[in-house]
NUPA-254628 format. One record per residue: residue number from 1; residue in one letter; x, y, z of N, C-alpha, C, CB in turn. Coordinates in nm, 4 decimals. Each point is the difference from the previous one (the first is absolute). Glycine has a CB too. Layout:
{doza:NUM&dopa:A&n_xx:X&n_yy:Y&n_zz:Z&ca_xx:X&ca_yy:Y&ca_zz:Z&c_xx:X&c_yy:Y&c_zz:Z&cb_xx:X&cb_yy:Y&cb_zz:Z}
...
This chain:
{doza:1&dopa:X&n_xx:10.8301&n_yy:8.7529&n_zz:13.1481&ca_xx:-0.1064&ca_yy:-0.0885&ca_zz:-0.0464&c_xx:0.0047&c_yy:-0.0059&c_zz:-0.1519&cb_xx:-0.1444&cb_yy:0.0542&cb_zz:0.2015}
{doza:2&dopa:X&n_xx:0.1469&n_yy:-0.1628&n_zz:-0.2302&ca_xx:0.0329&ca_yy:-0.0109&ca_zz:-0.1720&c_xx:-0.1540&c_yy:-0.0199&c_zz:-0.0366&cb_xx:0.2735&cb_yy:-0.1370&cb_zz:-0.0277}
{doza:3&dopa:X&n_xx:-0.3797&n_yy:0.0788&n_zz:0.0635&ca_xx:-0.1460&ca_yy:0.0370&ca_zz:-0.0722&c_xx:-0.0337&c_yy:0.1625&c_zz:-0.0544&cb_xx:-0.0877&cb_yy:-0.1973&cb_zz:0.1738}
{doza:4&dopa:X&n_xx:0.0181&n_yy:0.1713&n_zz:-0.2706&ca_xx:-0.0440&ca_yy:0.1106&ca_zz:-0.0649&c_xx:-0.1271&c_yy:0.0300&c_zz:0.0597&cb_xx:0.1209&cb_yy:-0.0467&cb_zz:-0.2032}
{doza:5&dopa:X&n_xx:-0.1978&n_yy:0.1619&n_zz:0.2489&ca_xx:-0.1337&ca_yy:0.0320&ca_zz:-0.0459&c_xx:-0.0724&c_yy:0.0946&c_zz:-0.0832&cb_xx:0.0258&cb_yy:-0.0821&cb_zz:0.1622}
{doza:6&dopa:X&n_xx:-0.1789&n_yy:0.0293&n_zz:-0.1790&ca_xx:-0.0385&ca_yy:0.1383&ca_zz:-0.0997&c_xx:-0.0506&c_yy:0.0616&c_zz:0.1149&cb_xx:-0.0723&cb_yy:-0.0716&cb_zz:-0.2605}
{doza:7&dopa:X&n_xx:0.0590&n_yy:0.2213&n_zz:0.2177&ca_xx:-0.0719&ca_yy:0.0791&ca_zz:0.1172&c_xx:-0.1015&c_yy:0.0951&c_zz:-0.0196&cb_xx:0.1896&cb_yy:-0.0239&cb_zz:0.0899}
{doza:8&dopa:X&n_xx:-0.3245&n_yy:-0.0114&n_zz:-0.0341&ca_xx:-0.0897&ca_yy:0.0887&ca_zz:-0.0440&c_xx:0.0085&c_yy:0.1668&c_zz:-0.0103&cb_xx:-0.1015&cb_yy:-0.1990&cb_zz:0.0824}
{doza:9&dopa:X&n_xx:0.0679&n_yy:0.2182&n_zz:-0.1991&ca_xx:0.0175&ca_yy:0.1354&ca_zz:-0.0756&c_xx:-0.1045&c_yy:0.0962&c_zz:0.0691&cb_xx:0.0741&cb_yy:-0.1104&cb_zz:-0.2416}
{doza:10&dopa:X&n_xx:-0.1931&n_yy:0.0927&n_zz:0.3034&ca_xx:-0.0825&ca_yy:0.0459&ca_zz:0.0057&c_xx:-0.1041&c_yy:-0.0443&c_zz:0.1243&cb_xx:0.0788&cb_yy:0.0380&cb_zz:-0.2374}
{doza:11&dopa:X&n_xx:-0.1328&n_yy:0.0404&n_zz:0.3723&ca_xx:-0.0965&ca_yy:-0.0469&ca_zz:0.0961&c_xx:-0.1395&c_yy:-0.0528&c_zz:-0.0542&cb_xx:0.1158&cb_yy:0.1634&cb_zz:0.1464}
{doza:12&dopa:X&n_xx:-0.1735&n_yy:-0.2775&n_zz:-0.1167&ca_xx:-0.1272&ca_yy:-0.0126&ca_zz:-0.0388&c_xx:0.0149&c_yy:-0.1790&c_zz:0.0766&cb_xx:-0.0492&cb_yy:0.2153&cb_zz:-0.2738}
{doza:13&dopa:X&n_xx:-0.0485&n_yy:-0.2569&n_zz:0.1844&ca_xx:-0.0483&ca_yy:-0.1816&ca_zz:0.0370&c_xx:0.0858&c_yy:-0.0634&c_zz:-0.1425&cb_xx:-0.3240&cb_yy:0.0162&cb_zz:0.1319}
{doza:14&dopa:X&n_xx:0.3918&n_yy:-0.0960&n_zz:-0.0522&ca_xx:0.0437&ca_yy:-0.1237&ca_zz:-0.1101&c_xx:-0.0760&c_yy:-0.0648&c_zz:-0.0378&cb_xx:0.1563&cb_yy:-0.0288&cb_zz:0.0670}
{doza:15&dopa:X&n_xx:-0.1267&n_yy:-0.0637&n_zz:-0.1452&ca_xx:-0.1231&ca_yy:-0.0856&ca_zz:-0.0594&c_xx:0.1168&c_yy:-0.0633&c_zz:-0.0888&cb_xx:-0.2722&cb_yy:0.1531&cb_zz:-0.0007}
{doza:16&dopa:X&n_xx:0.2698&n_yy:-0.2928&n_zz:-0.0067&ca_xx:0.0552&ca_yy:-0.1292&ca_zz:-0.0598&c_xx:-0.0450&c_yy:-0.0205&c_zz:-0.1635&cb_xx:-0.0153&cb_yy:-0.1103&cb_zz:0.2584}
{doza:17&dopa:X&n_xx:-0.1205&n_yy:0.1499&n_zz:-0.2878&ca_xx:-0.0562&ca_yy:-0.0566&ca_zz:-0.1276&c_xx:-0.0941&c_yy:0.1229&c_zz:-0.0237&cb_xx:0.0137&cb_yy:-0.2837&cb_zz:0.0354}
{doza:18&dopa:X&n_xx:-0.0406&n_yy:0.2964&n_zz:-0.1642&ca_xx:-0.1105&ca_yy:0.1183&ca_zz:-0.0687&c_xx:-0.0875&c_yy:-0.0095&c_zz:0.0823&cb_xx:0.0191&cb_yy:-0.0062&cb_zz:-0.2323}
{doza:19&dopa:X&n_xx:-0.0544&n_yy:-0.0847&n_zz:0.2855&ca_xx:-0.1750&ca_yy:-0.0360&ca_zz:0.0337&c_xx:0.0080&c_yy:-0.1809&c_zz:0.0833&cb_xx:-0.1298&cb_yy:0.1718&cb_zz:-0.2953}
{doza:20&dopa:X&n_xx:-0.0248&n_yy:-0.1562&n_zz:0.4080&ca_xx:0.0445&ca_yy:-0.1072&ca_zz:0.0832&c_xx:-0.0160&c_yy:-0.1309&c_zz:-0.1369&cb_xx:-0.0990&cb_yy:0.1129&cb_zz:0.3022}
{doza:21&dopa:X&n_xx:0.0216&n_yy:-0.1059&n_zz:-0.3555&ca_xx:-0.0265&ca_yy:-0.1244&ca_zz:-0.1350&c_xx:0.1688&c_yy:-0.0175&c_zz:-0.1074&cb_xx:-0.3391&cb_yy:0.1057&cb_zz:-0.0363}
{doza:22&dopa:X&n_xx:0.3856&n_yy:-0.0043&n_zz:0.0705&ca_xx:0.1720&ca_yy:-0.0325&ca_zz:-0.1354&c_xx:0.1081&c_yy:-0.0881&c_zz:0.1132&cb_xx:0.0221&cb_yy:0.3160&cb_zz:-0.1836}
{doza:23&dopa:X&n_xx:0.0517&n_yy:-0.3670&n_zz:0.1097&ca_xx:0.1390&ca_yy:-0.0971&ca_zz:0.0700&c_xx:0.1020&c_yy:0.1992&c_zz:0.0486&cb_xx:0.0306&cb_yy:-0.3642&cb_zz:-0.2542}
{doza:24&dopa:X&n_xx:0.0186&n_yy:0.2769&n_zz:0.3138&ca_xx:0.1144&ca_yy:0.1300&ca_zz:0.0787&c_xx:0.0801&c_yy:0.0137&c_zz:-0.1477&cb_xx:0.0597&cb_yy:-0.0824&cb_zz:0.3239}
{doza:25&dopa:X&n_xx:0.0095&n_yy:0.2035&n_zz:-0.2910&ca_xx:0.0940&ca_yy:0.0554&ca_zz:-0.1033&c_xx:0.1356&c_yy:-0.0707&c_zz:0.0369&cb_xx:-0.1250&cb_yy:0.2424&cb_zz:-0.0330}
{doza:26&dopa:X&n_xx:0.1685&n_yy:-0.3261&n_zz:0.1152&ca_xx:0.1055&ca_yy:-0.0615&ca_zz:0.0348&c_xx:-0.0124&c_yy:-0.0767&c_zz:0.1229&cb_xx:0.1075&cb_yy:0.1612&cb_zz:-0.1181}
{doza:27&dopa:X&n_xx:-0.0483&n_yy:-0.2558&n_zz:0.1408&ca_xx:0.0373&ca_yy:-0.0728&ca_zz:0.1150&c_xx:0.1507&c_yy:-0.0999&c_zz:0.0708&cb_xx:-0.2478&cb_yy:0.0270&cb_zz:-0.0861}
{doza:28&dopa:X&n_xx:0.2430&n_yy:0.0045&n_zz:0.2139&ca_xx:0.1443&ca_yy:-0.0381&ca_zz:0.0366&c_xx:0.0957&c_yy:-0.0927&c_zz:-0.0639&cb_xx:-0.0996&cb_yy:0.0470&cb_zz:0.1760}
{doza:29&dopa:X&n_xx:0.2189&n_yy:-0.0491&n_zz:-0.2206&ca_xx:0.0608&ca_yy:-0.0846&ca_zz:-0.1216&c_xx:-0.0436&c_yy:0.0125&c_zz:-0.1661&cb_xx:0.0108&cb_yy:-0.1570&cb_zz:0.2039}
{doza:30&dopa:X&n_xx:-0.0859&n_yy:0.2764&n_zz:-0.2113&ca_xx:-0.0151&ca_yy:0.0334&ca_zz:-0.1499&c_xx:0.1345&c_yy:0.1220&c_zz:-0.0278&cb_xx:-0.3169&cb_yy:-0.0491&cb_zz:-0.0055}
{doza:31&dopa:X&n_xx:0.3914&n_yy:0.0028&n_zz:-0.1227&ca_xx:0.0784&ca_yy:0.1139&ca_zz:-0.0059&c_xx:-0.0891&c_yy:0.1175&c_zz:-0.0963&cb_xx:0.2416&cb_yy:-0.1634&cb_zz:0.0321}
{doza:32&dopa:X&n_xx:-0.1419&n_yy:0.2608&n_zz:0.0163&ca_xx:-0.0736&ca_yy:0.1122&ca_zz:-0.0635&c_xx:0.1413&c_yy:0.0886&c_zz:-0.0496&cb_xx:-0.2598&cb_yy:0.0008&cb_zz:0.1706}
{doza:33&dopa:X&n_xx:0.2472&n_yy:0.0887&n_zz:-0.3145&ca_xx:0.0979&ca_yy:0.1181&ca_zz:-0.0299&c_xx:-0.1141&c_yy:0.1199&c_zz:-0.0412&cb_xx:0.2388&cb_yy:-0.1609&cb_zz:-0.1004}
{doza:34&dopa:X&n_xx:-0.1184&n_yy:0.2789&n_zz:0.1228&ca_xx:-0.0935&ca_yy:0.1532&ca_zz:0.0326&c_xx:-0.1003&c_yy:0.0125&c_zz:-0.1226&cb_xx:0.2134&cb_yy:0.1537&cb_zz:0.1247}
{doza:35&dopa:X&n_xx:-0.2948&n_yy:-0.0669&n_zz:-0.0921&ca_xx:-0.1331&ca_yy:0.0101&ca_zz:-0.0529&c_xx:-0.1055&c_yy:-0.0865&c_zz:0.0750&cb_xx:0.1091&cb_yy:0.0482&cb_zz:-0.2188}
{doza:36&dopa:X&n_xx:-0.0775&n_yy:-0.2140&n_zz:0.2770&ca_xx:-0.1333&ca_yy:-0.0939&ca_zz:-0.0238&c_xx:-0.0954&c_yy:0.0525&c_zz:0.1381&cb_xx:0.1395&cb_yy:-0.2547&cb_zz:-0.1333}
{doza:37&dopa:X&n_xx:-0.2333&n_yy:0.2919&n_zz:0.1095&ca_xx:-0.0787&ca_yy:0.0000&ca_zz:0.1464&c_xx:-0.0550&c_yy:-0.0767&c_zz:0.1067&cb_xx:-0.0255&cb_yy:0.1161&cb_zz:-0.1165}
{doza:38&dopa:X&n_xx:0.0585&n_yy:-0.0652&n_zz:0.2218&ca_xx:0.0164&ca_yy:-0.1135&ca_zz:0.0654&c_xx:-0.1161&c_yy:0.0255&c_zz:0.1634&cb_xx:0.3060&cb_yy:-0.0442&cb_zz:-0.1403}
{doza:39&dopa:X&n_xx:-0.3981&n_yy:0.1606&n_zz:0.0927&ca_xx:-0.1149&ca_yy:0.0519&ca_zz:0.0913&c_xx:-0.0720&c_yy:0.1351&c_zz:-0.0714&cb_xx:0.1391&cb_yy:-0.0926&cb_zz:0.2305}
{doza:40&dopa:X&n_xx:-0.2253&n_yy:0.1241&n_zz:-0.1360&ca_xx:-0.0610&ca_yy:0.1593&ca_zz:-0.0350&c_xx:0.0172&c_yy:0.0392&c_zz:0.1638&cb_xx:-0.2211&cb_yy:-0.0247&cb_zz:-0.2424}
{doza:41&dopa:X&n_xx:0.1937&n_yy:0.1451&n_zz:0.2227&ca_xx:-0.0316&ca_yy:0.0901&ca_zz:0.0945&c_xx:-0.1098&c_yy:0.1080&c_zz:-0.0253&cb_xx:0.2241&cb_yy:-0.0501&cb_zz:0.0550}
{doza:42&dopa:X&n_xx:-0.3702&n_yy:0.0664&n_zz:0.0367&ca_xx:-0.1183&ca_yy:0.0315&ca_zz:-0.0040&c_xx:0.0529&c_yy:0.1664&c_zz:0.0785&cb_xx:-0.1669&cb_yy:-0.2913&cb_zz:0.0011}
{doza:43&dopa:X&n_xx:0.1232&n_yy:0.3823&n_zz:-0.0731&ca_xx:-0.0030&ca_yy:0.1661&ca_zz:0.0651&c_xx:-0.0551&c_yy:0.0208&c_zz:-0.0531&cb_xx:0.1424&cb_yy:0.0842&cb_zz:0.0657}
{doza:44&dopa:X&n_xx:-0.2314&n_yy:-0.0466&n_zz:0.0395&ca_xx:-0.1240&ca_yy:0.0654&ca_zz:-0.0107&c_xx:-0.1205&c_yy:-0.0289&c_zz:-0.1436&cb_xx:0.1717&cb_yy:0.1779&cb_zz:0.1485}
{doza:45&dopa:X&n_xx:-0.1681&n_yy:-0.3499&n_zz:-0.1566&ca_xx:-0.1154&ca_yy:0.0066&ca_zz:-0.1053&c_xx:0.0715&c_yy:-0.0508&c_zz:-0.1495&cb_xx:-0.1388&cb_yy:0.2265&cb_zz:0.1391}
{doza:46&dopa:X&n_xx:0.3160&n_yy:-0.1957&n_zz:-0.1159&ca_xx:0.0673&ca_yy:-0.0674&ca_zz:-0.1370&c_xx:0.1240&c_yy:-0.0374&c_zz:0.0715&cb_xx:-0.0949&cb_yy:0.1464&cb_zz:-0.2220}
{doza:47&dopa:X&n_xx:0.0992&n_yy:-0.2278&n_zz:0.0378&ca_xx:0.1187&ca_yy:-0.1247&ca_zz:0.0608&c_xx:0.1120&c_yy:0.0397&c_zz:-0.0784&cb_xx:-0.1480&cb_yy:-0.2260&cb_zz:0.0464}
{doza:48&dopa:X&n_xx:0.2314&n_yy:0.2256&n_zz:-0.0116&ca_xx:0.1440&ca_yy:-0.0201&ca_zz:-0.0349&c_xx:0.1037&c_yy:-0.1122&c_zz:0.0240&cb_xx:-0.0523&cb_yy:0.2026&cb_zz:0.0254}
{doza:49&dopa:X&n_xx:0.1125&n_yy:-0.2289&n_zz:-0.2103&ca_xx:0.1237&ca_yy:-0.1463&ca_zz:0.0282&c_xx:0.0394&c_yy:0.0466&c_zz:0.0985&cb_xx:0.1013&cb_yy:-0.0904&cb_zz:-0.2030}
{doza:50&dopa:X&n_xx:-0.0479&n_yy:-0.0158&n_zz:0.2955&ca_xx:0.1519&ca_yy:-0.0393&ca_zz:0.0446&c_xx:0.0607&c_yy:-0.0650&c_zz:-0.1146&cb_xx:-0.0504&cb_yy:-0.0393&cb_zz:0.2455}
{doza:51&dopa:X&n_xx:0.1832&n_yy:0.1118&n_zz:-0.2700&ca_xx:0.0402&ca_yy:-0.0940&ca_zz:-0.0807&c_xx:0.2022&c_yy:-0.0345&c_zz:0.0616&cb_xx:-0.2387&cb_yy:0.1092&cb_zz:-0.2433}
{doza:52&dopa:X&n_xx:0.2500&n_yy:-0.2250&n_zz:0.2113&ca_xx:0.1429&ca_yy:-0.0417&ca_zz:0.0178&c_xx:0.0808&c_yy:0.1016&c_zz:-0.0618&cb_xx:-0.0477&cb_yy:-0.2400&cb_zz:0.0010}
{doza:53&dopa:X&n_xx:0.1635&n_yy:0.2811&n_zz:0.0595&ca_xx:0.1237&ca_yy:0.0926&ca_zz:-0.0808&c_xx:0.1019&c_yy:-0.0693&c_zz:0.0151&cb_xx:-0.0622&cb_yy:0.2183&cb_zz:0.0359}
{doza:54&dopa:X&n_xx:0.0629&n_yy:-0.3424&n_zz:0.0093&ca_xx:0.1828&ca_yy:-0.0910&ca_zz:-0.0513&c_xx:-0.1045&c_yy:-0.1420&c_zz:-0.0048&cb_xx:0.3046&cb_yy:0.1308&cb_zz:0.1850}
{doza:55&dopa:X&n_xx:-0.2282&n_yy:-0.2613&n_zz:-0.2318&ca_xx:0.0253&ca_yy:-0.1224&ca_zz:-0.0292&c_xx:0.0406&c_yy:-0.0856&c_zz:0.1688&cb_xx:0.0868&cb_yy:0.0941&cb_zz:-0.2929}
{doza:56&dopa:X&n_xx:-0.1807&n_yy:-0.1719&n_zz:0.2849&ca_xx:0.0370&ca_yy:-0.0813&ca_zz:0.1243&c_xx:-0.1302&c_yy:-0.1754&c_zz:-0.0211&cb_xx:0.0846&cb_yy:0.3138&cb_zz:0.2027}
{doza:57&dopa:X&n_xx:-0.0782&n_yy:-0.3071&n_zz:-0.1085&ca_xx:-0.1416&ca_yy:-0.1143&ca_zz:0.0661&c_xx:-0.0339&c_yy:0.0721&c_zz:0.1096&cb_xx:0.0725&cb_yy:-0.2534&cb_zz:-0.0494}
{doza:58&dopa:X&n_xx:-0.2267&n_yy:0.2109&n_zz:0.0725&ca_xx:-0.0757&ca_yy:0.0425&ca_zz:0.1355&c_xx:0.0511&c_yy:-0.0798&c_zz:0.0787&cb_xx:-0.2043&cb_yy:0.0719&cb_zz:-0.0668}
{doza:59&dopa:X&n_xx:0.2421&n_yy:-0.0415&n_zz:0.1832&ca_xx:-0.0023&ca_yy:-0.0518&ca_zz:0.0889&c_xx:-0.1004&c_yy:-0.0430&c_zz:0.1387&cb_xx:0.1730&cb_yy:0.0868&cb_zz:-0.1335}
{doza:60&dopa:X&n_xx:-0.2545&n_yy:0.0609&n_zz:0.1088&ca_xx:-0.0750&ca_yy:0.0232&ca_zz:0.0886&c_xx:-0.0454&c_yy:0.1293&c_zz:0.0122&cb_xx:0.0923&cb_yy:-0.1678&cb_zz:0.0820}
{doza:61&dopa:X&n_xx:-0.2587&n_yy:0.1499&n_zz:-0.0369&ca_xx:-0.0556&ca_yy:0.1789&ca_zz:-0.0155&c_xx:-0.0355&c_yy:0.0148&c_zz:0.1261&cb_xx:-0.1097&cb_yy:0.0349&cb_zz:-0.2353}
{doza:62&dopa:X&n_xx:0.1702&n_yy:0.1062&n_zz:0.2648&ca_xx:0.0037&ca_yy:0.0370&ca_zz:0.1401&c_xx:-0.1297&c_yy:0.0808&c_zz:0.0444&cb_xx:0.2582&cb_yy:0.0034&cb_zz:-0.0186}
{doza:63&dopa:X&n_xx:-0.3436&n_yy:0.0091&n_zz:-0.0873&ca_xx:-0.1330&ca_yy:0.0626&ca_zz:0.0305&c_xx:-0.1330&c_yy:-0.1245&c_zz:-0.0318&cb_xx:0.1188&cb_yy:0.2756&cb_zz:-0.0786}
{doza:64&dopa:X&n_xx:-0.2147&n_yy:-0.2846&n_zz:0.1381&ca_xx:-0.0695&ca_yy:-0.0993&ca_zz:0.0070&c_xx:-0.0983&c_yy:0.0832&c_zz:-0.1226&cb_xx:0.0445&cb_yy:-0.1309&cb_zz:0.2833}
{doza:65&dopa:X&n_xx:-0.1323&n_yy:0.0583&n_zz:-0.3755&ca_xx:-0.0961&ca_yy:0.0310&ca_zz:-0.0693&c_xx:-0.0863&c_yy:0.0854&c_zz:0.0640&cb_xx:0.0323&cb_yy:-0.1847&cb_zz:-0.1058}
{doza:66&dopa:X&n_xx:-0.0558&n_yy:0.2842&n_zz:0.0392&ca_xx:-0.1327&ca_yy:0.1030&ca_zz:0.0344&c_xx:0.0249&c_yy:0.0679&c_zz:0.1482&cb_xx:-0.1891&cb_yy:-0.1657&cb_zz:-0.1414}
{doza:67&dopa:X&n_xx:0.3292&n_yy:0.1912&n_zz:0.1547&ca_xx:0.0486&ca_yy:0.0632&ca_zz:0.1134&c_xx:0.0646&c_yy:0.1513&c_zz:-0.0438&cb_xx:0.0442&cb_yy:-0.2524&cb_zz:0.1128}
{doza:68&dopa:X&n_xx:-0.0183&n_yy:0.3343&n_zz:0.0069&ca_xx:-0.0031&ca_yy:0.1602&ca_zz:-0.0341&c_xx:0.1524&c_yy:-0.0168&c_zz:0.0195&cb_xx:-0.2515&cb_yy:0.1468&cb_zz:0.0927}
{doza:69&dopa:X&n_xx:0.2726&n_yy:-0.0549&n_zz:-0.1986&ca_xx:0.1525&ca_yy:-0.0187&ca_zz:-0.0088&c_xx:0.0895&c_yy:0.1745&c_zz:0.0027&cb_xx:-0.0600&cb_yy:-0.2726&cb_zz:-0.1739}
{doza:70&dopa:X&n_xx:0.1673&n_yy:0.3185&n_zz:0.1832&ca_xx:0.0724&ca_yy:0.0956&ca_zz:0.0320&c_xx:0.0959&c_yy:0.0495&c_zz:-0.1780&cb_xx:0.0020&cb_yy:-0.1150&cb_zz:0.3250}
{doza:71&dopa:X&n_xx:0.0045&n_yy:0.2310&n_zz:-0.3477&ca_xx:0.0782&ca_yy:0.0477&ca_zz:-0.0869&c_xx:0.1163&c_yy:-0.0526&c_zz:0.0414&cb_xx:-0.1197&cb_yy:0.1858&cb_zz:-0.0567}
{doza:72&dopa:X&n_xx:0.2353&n_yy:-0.2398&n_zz:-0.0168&ca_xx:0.1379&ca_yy:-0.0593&ca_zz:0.0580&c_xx:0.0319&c_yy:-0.1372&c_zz:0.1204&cb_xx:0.0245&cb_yy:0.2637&cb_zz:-0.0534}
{doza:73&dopa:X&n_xx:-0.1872&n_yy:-0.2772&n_zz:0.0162&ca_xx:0.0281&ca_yy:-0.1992&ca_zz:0.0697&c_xx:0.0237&c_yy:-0.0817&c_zz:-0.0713&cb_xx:-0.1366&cb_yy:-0.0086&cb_zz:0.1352}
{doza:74&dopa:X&n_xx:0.2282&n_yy:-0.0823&n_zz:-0.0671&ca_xx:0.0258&ca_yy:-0.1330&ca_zz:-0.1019&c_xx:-0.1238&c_yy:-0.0720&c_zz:0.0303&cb_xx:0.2715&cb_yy:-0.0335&cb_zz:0.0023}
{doza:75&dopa:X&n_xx:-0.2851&n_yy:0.0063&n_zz:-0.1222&ca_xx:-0.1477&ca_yy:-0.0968&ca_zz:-0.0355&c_xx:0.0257&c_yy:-0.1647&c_zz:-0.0958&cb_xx:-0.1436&cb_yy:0.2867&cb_zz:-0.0288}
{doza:76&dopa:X&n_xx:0.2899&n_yy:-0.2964&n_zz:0.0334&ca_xx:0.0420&ca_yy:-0.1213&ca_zz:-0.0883&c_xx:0.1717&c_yy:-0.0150&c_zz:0.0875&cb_xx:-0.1711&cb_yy:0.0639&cb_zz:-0.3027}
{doza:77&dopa:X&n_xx:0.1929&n_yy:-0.1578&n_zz:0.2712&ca_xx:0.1159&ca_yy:-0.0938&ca_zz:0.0207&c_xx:0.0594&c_yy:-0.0699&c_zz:-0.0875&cb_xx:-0.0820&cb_yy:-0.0119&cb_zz:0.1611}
{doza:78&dopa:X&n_xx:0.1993&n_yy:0.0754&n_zz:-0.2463&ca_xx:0.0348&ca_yy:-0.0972&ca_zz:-0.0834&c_xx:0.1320&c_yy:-0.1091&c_zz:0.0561&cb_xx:-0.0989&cb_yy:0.1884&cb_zz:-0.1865}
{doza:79&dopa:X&n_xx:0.1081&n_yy:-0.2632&n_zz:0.1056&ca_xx:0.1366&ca_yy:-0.0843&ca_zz:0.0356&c_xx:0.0436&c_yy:-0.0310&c_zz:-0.1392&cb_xx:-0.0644&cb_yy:-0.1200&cb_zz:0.2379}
């Protein structure tokens, strides 16, 4: 499989944007290179970037907004 993904670092709730009132931190066909963030993840009360570690475009996010997510899940799709 030649797609890239990022993969969550950490168990908790994804979340797309700071807050339900902000625009998402990215969306499908936005490119992105490492550093840009591209979600949080909620444990226990705090948030932590997701952040990109290679250069691609979204393709697609494999975790839905404000869904519970796994240490070492892919949570992005690049192409």
């Amino acid at each position: 499989m030649s797609d890239k993904e990022i993969i969550c670092p950490l168990p908790g709730i994804f979340y797309r944007s700071a807050s339900p009132e902000q625009p998402r931190y990215k969306e499908p066909g936005d490119a992105i290179e490492p550093g840009d963030v591209i979600g949080l993840v909620e444990v226990m009360k705090s948030f932590h970037e997701v952040k990109a570690e290679t250069s691609g475009v979204i393709d697609d996010f494999l975790i839905e907004n404000e869904s519970p997510v796994n240490a070492g899940q892919p949570i992005v799709r690049l192409k």
